[in-house]
N, C-alpha and C positions, 0 to 999 in steps of 0.2 A: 697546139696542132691546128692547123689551118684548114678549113674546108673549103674546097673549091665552090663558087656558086655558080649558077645556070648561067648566069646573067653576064657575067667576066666576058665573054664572046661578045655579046651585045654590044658589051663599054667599049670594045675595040673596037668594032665598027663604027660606030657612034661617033669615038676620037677621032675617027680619021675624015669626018664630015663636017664636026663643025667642032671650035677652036676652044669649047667650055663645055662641062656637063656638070651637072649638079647629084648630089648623091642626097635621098631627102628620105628618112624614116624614123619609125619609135627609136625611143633610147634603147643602147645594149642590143642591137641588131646585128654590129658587125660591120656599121659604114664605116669607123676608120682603119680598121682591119683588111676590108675588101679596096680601099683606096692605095692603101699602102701594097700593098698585093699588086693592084692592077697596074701599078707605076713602076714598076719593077722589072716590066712584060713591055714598056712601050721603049720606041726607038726615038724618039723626039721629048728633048726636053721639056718637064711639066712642072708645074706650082700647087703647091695643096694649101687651101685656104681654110682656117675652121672658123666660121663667120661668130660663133660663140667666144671667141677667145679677143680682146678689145684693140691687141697688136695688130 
């Protein structure tokens, strides 16, 4: 089950100002849950990058 967070609003506005945003926190928080989520909700093509992964 998915909890919505505060913050989703924000990341919207956000996207539509500038062309990258960075999602930065503890492990097991929910960042790629809430990226995957938020990409879901936008109208313009997006890339998810996990800077951990060496592809």
């Amino acid at each position: 089950m998915y909890i919505k967070r505060t913050i989703e609003d924000k990341l919207l506005l956000l996207f539509g100002h500038f062309p990258a945003l960075a999602i930065l926190g503890p492990r097991q928080a929910g960042k790629t849950t809430l990226v995957k989520e938020f990409r879901k909700k936008l109208t313009r093509e997006s890339i998810y990058l996990d800077l951990e992964t060496p592809a």
